[in-house]
C-alpha positions in Angstrom: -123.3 24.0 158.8 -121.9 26.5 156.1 -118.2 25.9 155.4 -116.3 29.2 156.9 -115.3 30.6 153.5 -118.9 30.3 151.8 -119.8 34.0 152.1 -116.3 35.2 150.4 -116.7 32.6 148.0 -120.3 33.4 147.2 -119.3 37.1 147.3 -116.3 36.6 144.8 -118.2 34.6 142.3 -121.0 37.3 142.1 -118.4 39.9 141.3 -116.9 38.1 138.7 -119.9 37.5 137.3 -121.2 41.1 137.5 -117.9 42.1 135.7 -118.3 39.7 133.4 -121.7 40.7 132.6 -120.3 44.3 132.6 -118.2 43.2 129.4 -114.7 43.4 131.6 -112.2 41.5 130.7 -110.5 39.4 133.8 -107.0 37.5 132.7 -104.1 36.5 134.6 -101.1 36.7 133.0 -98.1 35.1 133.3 -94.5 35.8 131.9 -90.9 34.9 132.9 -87.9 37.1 132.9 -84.7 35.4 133.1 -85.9 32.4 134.6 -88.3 34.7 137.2 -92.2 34.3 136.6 -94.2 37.6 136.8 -98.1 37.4 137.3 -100.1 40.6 136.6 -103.9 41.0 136.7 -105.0 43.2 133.4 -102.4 44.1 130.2 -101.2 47.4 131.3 -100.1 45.8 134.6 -98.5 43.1 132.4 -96.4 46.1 129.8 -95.5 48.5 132.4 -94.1 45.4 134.2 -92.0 44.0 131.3 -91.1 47.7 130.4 -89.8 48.2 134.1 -87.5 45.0 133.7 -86.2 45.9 130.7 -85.2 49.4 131.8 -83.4 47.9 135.0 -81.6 45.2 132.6 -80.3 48.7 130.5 -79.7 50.4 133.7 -77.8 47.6 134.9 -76.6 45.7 131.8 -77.5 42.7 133.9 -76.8 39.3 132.2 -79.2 36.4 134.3 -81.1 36.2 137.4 -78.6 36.5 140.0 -77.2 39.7 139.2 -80.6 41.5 138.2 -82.4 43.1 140.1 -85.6 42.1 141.0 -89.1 44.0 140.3 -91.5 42.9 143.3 -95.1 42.6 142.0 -97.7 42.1 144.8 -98.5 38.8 144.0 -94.7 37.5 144.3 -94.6 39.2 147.6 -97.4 36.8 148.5 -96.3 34.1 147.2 -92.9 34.9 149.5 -95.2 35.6 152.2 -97.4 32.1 152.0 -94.3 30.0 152.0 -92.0 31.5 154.9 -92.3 30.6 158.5 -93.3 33.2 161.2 -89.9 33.7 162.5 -89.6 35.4 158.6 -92.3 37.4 158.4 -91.6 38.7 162.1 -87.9 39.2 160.4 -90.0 40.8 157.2 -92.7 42.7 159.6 -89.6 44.3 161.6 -87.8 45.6 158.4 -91.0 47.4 157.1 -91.3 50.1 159.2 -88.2 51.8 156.5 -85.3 52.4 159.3 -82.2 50.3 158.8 -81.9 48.1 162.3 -78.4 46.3 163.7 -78.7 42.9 163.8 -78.9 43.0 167.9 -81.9 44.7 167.7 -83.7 42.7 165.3 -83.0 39.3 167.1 -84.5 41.2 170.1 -87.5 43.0 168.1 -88.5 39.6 166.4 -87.8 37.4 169.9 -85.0 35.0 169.3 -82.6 34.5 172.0 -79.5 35.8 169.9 -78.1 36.9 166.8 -76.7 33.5 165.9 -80.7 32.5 165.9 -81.3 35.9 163.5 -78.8 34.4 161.1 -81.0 30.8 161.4 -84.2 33.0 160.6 -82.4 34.8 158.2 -81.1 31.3 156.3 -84.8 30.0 156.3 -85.6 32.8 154.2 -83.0 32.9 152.0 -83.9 28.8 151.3 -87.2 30.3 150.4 -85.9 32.8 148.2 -83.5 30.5 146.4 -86.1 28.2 145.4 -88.4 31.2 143.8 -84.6 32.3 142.0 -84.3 35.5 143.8 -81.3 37.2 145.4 -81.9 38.3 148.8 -80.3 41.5 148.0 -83.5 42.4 145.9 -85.4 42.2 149.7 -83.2 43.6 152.2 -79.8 45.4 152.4 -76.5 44.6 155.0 -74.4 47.4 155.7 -71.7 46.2 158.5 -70.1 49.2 160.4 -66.5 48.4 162.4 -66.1 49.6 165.5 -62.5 48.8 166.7 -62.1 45.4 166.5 -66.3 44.8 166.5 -68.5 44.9 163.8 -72.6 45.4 163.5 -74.4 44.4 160.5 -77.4 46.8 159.8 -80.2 45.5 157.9 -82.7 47.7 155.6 -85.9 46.4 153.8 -85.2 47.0 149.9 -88.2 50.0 148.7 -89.2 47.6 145.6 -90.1 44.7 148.0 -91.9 47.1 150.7 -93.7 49.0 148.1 -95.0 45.5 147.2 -96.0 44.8 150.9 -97.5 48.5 151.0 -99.9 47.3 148.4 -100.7 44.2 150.2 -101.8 46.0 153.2 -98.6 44.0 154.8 -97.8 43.8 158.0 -101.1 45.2 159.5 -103.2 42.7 157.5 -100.8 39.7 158.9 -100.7 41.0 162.7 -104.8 41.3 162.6 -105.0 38.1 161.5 -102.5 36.6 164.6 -104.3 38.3 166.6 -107.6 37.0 165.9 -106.3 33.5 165.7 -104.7 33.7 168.8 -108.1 35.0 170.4 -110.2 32.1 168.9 -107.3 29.9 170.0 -107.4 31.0 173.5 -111.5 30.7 173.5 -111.2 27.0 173.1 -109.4 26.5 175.7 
């Protein structure tokens, strides 16, 4: 029996072939910005990069990591993406669609019983952002509105970080890809 992966692996080994044969030049490259690594797949993507972080450090005279902004590149989107839990990328998936949601209707959207459980999804992926030295401000906005004594937070997906998930195909790629393991799950039953 052929391991699952053999046809994308044999697939992605003749294309790197053919482009090497083609005389392209494949490199990853990899750079840090105040204590933030970047990844970028040819040169250009590597110089427009830096040249975007540089113009956000003038625009924003911005000192270290936690008060620049962040650039989201596809790949660190990803990376995000491959080390959160599901409850997150529900949280992440909700956000996308570009409206700015109150924190009731997330919690109800992503199915946790309450908003207290939002703000335990919400800490997971802040964890997960602290360890990659990013600011969660650089991925989503709160705006809290007062009404009377009550308040409602709003929350709104940053358009760096959902330009990056654009790119990625992201959430449509993700939900397809429940979906199917949920139907191969419920086949061998």
């Amino acid at each position: 029996m052929t391991h699952p992966n053999f046809a994308l692996d044999s697939s992605l080994r003749n294309t790197y072939i053919a482009l090497r044969k083609a005389g392209c030049l494949l490199m990853a490259i990899e750079f840090e910005h105040k204590g933030v690594k970047y990844r970028a797949d040819t040169v250009q993507e590597a110089v427009s990069l830096q040249a975007s972080l540089k113009q956000y450090d003038t625009m924003f005279d911005s000192d270290g990591p936690q008060t620049a902004p962040h650039v989201w590149t596809a790949d660190l989107a990803m990376e995000l993406l491959d080390n959160t839990g599901e409850l997150q990328k529900k949280f992440l998936a909700t956000l996308s669609s570009g409206t700015s949601l109150s924190s009731g209707s997330l919690a109800e959207m992503i199915g946790v019983e309450s908003e207290i459980a939002l703000a335990g999804v919400i800490s997971g992926l802040s964890k997960q952002l602290r360890k990659m030295s990013i600011n969660s401000n650089s991925i989503y906005s709160v705006d809290v509105v007062w009404k009377g004594k009550g308040k409602t937070r709003f929350f709104k997906l940053s358009s760096d970080f959902h330009n990056a998930l654009v790119e990625l195909g992201w959430p449509e790629a993700w939900q397809t890809e429940r979906k199917e393991q949920n139907e191969t799950a419920s086949t061998k039953r």
